[in-house]
Structure formats: C-alpha cells, structure tokens
PyMOL Python script that loads the backbone (N, CA, C, O; Angstrom):
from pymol import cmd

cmd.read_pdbstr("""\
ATOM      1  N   UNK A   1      37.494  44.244 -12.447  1.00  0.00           N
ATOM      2  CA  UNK A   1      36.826  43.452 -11.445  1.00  0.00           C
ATOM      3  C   UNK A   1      35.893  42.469 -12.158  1.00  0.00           C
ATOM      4  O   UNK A   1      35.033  42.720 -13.002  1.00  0.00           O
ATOM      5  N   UNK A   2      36.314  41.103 -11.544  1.00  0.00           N
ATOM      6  CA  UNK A   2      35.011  39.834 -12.491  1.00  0.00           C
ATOM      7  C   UNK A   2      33.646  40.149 -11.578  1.00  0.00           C
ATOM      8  O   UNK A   2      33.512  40.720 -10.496  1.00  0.00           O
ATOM      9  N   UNK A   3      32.526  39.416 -12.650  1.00  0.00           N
ATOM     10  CA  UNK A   3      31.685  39.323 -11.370  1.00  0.00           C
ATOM     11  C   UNK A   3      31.470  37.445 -11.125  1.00  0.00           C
ATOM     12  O   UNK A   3      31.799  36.649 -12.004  1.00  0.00           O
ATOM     13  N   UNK A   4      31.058  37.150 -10.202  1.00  0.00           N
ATOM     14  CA  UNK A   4      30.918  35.663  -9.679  1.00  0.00           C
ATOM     15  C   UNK A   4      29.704  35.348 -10.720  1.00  0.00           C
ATOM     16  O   UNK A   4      28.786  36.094 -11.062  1.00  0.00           O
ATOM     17  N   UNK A   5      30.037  33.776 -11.188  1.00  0.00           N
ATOM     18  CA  UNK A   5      28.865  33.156 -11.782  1.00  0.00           C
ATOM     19  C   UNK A   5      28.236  32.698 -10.947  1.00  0.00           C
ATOM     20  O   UNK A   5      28.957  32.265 -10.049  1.00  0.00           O
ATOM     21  N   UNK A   6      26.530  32.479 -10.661  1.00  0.00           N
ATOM     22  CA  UNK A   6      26.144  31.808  -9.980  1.00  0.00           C
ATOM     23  C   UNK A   6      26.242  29.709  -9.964  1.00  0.00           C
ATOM     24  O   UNK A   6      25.944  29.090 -10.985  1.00  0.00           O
ATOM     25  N   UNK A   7      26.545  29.209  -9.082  1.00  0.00           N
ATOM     26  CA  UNK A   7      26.309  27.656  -9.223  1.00  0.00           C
ATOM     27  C   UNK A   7      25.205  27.421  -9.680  1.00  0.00           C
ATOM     28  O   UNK A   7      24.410  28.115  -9.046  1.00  0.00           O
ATOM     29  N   UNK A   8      24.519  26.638 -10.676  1.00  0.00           N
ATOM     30  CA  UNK A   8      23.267  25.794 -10.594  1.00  0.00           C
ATOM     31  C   UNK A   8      23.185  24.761 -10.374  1.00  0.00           C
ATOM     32  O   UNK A   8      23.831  23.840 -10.873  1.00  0.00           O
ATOM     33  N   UNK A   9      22.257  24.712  -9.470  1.00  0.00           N
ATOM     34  CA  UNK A   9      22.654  22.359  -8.894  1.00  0.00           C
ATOM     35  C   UNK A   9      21.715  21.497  -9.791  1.00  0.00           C
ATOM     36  O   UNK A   9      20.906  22.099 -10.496  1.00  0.00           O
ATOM     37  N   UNK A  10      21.743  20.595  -9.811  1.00  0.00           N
ATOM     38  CA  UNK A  10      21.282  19.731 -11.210  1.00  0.00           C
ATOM     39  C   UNK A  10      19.657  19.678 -10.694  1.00  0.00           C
ATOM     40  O   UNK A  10      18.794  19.679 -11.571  1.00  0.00           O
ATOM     41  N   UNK A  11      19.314  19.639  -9.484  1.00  0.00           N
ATOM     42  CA  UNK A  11      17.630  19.325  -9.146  1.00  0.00           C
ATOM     43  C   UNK A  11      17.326  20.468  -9.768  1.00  0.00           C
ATOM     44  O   UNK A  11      18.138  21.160 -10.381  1.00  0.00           O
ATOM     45  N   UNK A  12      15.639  20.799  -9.569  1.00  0.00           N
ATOM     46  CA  UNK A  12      15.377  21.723  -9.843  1.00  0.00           C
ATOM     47  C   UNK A  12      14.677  22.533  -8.405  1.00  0.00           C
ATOM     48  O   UNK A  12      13.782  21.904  -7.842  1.00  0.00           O
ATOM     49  N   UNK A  13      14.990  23.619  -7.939  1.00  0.00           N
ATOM     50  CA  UNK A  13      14.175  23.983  -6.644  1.00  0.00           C
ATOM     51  C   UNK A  13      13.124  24.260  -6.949  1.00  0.00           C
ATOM     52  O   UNK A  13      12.992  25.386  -7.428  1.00  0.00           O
ATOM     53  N   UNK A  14      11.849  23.352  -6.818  1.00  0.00           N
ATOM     54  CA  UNK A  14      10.368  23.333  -6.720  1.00  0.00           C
ATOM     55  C   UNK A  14      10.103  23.895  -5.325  1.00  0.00           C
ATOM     56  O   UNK A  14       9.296  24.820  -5.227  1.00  0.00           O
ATOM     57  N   UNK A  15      10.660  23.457  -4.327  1.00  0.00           N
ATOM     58  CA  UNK A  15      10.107  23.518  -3.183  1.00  0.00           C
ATOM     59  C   UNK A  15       9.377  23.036  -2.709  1.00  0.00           C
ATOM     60  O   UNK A  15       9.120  23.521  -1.607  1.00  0.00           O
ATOM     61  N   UNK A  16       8.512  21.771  -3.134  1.00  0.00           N
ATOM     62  CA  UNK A  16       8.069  20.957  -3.025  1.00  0.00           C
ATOM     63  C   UNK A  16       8.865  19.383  -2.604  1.00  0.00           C
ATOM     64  O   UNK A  16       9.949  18.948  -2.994  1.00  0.00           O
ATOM     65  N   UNK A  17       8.154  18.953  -1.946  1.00  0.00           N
ATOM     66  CA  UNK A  17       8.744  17.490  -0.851  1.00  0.00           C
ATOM     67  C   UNK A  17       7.883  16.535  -1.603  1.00  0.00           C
ATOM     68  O   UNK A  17       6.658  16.491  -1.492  1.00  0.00           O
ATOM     69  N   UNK A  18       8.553  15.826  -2.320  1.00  0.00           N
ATOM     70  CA  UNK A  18       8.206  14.579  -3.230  1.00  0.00           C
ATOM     71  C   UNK A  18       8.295  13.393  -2.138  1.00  0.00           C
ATOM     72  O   UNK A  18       7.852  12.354  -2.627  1.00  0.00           O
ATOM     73  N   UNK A  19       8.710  13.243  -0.879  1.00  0.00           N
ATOM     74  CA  UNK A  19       8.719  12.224  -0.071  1.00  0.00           C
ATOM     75  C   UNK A  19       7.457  12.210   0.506  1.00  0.00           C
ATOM     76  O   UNK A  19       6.927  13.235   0.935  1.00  0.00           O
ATOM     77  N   UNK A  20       6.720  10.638   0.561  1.00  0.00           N
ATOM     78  CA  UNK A  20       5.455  10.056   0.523  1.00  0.00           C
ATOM     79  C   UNK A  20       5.555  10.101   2.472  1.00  0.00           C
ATOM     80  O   UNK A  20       6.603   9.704   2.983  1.00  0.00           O
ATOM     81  N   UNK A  21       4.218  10.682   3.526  1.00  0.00           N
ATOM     82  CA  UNK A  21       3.906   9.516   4.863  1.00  0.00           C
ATOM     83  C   UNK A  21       3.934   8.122   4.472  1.00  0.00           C
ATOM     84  O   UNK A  21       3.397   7.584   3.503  1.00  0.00           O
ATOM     85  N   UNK A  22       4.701   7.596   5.455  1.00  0.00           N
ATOM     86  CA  UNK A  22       4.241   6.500   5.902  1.00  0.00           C
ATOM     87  C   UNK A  22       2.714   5.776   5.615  1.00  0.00           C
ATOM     88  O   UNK A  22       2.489   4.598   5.340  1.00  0.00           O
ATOM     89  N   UNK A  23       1.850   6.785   5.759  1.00  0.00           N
ATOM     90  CA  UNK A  23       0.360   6.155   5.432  1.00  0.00           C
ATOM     91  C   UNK A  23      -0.026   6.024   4.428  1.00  0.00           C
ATOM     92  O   UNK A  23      -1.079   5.438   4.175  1.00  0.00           O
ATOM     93  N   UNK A  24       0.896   6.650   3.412  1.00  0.00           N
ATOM     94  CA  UNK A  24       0.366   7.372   1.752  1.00  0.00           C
ATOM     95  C   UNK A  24       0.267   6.162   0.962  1.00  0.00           C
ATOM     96  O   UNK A  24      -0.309   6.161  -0.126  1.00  0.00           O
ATOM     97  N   UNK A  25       0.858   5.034   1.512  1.00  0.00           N
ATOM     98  CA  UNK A  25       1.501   3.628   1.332  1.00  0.00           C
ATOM     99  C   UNK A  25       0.384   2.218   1.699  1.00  0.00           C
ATOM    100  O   UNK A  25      -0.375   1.475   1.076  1.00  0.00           O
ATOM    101  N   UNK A  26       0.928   2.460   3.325  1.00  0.00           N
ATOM    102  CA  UNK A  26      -0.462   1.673   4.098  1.00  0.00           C
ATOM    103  C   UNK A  26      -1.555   1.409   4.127  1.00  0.00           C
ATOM    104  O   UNK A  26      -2.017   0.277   4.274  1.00  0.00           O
ATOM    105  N   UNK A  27      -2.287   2.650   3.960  1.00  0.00           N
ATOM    106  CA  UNK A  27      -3.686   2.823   3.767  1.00  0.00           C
ATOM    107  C   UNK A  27      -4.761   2.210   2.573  1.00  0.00           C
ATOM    108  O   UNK A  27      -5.876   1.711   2.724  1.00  0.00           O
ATOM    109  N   UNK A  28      -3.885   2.478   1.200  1.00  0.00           N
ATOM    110  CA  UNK A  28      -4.257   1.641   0.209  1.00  0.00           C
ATOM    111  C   UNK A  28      -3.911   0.135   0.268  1.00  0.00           C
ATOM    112  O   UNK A  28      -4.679  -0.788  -0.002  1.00  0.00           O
ATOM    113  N   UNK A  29      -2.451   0.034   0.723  1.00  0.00           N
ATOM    114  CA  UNK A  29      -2.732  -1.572   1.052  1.00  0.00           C
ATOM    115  C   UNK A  29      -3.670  -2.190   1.890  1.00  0.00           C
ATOM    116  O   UNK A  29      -4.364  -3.158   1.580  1.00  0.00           O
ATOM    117  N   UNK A  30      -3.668  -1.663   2.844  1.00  0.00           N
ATOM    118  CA  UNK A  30      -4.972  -1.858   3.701  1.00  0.00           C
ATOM    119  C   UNK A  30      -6.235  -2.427   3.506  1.00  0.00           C
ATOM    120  O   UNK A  30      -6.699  -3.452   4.006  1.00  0.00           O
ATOM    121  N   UNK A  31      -6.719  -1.659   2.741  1.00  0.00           N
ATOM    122  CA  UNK A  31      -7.712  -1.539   2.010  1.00  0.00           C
ATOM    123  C   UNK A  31      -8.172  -2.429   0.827  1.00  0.00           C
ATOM    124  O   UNK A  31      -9.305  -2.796   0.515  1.00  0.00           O
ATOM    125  N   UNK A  32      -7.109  -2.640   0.327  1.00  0.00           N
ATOM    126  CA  UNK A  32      -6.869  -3.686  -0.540  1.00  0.00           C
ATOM    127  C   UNK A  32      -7.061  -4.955  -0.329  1.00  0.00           C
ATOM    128  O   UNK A  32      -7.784  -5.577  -1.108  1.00  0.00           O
ATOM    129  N   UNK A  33      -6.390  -5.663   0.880  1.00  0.00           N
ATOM    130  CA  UNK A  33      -6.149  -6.371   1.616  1.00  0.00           C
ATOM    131  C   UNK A  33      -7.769  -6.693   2.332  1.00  0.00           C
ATOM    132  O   UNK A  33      -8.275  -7.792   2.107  1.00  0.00           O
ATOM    133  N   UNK A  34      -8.273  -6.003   2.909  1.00  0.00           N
ATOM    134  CA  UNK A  34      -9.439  -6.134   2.837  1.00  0.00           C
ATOM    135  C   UNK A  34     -10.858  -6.320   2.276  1.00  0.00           C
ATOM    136  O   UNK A  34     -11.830  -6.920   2.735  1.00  0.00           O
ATOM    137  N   UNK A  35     -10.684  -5.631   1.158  1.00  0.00           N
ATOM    138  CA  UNK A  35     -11.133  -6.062   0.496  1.00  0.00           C
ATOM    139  C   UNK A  35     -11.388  -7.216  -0.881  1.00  0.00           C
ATOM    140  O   UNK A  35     -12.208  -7.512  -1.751  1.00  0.00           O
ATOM    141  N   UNK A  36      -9.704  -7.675  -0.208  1.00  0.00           N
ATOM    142  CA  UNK A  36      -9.303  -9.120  -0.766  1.00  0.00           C
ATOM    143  C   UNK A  36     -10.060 -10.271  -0.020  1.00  0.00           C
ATOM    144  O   UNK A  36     -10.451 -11.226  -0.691  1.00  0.00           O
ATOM    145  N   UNK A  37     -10.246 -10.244   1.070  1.00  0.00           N
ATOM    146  CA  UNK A  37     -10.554 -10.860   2.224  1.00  0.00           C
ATOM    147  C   UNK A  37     -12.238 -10.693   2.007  1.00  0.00           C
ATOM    148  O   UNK A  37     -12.823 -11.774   1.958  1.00  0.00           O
ATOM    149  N   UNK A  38     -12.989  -9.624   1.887  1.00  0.00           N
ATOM    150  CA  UNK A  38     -14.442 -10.038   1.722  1.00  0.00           C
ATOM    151  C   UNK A  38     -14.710 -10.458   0.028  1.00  0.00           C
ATOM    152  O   UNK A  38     -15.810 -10.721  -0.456  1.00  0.00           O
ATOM    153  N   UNK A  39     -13.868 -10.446  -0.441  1.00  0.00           N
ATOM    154  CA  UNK A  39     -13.857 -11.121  -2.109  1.00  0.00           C
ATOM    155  C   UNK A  39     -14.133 -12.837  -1.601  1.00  0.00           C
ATOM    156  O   UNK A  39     -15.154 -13.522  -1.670  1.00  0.00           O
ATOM    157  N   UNK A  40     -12.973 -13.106  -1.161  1.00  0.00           N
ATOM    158  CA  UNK A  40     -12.892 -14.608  -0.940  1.00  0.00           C
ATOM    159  C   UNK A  40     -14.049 -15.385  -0.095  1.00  0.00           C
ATOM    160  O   UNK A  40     -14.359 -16.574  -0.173  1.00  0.00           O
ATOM    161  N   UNK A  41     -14.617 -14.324   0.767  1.00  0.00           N
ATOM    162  CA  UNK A  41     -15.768 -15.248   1.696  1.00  0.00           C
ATOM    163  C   UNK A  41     -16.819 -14.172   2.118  1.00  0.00           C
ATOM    164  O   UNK A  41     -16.824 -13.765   3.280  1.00  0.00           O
ATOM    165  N   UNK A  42     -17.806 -13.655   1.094  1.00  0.00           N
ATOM    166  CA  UNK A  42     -18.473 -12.705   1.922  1.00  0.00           C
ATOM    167  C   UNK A  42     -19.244 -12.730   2.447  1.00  0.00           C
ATOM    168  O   UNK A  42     -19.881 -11.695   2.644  1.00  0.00           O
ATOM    169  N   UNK A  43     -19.713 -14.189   3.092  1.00  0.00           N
ATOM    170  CA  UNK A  43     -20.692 -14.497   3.769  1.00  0.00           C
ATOM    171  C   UNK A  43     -20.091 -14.284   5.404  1.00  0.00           C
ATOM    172  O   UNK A  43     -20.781 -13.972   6.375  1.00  0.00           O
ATOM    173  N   UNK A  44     -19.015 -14.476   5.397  1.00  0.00           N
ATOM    174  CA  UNK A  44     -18.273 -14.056   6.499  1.00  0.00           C
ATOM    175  C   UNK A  44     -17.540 -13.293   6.904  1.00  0.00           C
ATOM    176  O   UNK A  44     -16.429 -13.528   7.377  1.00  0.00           O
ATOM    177  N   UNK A  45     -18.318 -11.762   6.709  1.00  0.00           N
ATOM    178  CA  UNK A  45     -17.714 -10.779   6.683  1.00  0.00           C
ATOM    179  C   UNK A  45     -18.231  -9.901   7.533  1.00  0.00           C
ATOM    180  O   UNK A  45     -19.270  -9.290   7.284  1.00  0.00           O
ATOM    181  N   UNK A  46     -17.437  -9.733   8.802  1.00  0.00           N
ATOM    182  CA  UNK A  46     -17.563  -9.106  10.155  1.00  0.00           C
ATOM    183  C   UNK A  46     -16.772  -7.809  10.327  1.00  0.00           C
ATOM    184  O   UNK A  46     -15.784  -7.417   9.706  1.00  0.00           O
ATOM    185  N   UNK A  47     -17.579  -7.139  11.510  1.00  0.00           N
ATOM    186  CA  UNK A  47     -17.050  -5.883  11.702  1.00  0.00           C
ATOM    187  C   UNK A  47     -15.352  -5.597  12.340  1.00  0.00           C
ATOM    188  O   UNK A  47     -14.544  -4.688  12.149  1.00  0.00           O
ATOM    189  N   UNK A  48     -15.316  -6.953  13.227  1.00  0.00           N
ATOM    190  CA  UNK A  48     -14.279  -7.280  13.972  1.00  0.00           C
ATOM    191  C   UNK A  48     -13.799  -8.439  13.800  1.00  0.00           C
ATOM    192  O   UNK A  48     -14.518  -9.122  14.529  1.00  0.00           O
ATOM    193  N   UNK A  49     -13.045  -9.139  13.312  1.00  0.00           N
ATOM    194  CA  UNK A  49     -13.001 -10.184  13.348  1.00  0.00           C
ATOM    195  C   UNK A  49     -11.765 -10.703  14.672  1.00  0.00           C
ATOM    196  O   UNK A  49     -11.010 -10.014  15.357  1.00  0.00           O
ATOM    197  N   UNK A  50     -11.932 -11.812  14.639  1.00  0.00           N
ATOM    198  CA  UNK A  50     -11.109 -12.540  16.105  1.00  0.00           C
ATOM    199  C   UNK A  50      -9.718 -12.940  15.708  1.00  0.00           C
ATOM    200  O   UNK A  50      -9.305 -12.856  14.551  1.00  0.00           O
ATOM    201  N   UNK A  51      -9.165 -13.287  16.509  1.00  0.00           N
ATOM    202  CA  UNK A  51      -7.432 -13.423  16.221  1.00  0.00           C
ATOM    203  C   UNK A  51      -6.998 -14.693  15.102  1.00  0.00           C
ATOM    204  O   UNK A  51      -6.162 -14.634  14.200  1.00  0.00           O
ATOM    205  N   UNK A  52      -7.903 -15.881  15.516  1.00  0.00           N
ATOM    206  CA  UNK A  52      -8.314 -16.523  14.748  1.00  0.00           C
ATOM    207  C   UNK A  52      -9.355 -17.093  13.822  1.00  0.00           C
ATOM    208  O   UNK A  52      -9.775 -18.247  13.906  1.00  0.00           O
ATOM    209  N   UNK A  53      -9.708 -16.280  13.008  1.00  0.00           N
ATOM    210  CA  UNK A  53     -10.488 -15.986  12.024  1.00  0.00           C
ATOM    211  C   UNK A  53      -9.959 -16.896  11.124  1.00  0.00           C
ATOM    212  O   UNK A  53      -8.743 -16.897  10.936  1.00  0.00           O
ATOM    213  N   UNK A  54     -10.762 -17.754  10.474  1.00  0.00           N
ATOM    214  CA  UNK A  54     -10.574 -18.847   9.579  1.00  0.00           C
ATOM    215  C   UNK A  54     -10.521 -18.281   7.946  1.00  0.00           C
ATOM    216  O   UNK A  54     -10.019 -18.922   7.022  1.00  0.00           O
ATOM    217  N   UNK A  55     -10.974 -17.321   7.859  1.00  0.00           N
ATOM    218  CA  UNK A  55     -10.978 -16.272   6.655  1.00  0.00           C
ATOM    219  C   UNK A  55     -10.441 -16.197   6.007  1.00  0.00           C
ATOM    220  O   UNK A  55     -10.609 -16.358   4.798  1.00  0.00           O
ATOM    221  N   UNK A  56      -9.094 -15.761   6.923  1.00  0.00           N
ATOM    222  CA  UNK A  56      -7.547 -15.834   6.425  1.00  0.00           C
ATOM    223  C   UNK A  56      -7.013 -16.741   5.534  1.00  0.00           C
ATOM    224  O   UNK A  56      -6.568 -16.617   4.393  1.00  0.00           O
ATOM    225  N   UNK A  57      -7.160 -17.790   6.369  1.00  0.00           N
ATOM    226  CA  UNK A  57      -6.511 -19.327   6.078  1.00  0.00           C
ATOM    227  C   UNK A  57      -7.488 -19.148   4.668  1.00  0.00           C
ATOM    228  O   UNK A  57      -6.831 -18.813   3.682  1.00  0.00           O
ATOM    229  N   UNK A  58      -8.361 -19.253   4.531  1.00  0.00           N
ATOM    230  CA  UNK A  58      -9.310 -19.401   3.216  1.00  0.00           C
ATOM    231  C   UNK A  58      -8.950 -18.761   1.994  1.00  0.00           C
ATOM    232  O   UNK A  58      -9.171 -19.202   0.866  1.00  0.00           O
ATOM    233  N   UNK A  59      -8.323 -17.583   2.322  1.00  0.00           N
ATOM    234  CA  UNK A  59      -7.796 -16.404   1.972  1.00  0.00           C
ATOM    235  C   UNK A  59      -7.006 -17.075   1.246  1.00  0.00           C
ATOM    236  O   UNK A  59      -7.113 -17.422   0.070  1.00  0.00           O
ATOM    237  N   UNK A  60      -5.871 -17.315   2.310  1.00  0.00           N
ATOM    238  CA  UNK A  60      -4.475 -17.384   1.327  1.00  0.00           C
ATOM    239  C   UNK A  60      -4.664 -18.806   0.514  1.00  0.00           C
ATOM    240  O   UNK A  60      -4.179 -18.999  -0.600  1.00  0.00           O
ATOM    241  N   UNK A  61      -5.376 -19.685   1.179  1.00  0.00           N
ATOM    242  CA  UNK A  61      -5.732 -21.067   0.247  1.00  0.00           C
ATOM    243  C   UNK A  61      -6.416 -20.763  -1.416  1.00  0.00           C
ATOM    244  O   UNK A  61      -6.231 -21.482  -2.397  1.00  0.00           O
ATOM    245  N   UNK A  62      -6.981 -19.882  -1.377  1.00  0.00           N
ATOM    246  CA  UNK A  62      -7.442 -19.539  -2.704  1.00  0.00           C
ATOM    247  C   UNK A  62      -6.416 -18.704  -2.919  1.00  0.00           C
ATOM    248  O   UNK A  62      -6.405 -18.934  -4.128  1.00  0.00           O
ATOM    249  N   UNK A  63      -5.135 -17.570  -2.726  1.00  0.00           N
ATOM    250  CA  UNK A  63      -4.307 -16.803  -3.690  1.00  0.00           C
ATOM    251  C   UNK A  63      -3.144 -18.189  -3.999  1.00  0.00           C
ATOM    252  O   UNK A  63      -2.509 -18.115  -5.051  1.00  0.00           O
ATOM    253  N   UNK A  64      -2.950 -19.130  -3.294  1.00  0.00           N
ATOM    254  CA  UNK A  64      -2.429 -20.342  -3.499  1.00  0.00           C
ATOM    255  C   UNK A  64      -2.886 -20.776  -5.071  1.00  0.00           C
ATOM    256  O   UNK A  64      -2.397 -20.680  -6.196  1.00  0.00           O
ATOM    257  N   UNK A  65      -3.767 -21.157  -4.634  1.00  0.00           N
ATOM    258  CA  UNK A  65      -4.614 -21.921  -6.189  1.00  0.00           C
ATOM    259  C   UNK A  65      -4.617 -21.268  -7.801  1.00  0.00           C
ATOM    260  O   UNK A  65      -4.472 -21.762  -8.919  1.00  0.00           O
ATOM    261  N   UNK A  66      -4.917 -19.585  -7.156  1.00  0.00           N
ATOM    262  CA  UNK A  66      -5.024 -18.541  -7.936  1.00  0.00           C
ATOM    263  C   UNK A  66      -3.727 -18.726  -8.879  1.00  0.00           C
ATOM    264  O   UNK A  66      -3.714 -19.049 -10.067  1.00  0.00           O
ATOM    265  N   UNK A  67      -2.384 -18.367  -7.827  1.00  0.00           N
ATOM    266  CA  UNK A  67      -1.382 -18.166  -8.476  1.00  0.00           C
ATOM    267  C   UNK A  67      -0.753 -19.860  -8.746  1.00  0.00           C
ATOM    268  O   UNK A  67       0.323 -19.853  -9.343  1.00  0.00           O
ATOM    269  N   UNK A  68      -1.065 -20.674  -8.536  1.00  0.00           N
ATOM    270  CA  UNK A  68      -0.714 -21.956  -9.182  1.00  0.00           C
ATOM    271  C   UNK A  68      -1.206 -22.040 -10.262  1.00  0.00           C
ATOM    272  O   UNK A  68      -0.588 -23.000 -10.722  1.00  0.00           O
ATOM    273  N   UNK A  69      -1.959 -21.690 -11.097  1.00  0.00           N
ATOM    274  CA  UNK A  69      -2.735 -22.287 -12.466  1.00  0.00           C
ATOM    275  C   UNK A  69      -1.461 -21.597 -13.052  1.00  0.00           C
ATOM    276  O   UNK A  69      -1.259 -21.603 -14.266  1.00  0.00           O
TER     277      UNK A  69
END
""", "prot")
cmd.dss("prot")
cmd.show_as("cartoon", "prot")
cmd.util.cbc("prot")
cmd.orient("prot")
C-alpha cells in the first residue's frame, strides 16, 4: 500500500490578507492633497471651503510652473 504525497501550492499560507481598504489609499492622498493646498496659499486657509474656491486654480497654477522648469 503507497501512502499519498501531500500537494504544496507555491504561496505560502500565512493567513494573512495582504489586500489594502479602499481607505488605506485615500486617506493619505487626502491629506496630502491638502496639505498641498495650504502650502500654496496659507493665508487662505479655511475650515470649509466653497465650491468655488480660487485656491485651487492657484493650486494647480503653481504645480504648472513647478513642473515646467
């Protein structure tokens, strides 16, 4: 009588879930992003700002310039 070899599959079973939330991602961009935004103008730097907030525009006009040199 043989006995059966076991299969081994090439991962390794950690048991552990290497797949990131959704937020694990977001949150630092976020953040980033914001604090890109009071870099560029911090005299105008509000709790809320409005839909059209000129900030922005200021914003990307200086990563414009930035990344042109």
């Amino acid at each position: 009588m043989t006995a059966r070899t076991p299969i081994r599959s090439r991962t390794p079973a950690t048991g552990v879930d290497t797949r990131l939330p959704w937020w694990a991602l977001a949150l630092p961009v976020a953040a980033f992003v914001a604090l890109l935004l009071l870099i560029t103008d911090p005299g105008q730097a509000h709790a809320a700002a409005g839909a059209g907030d000129p900030s922005v525009g200021r914003f990307l006009q200086a990563l414009q310039q930035t990344l042109g040199r």
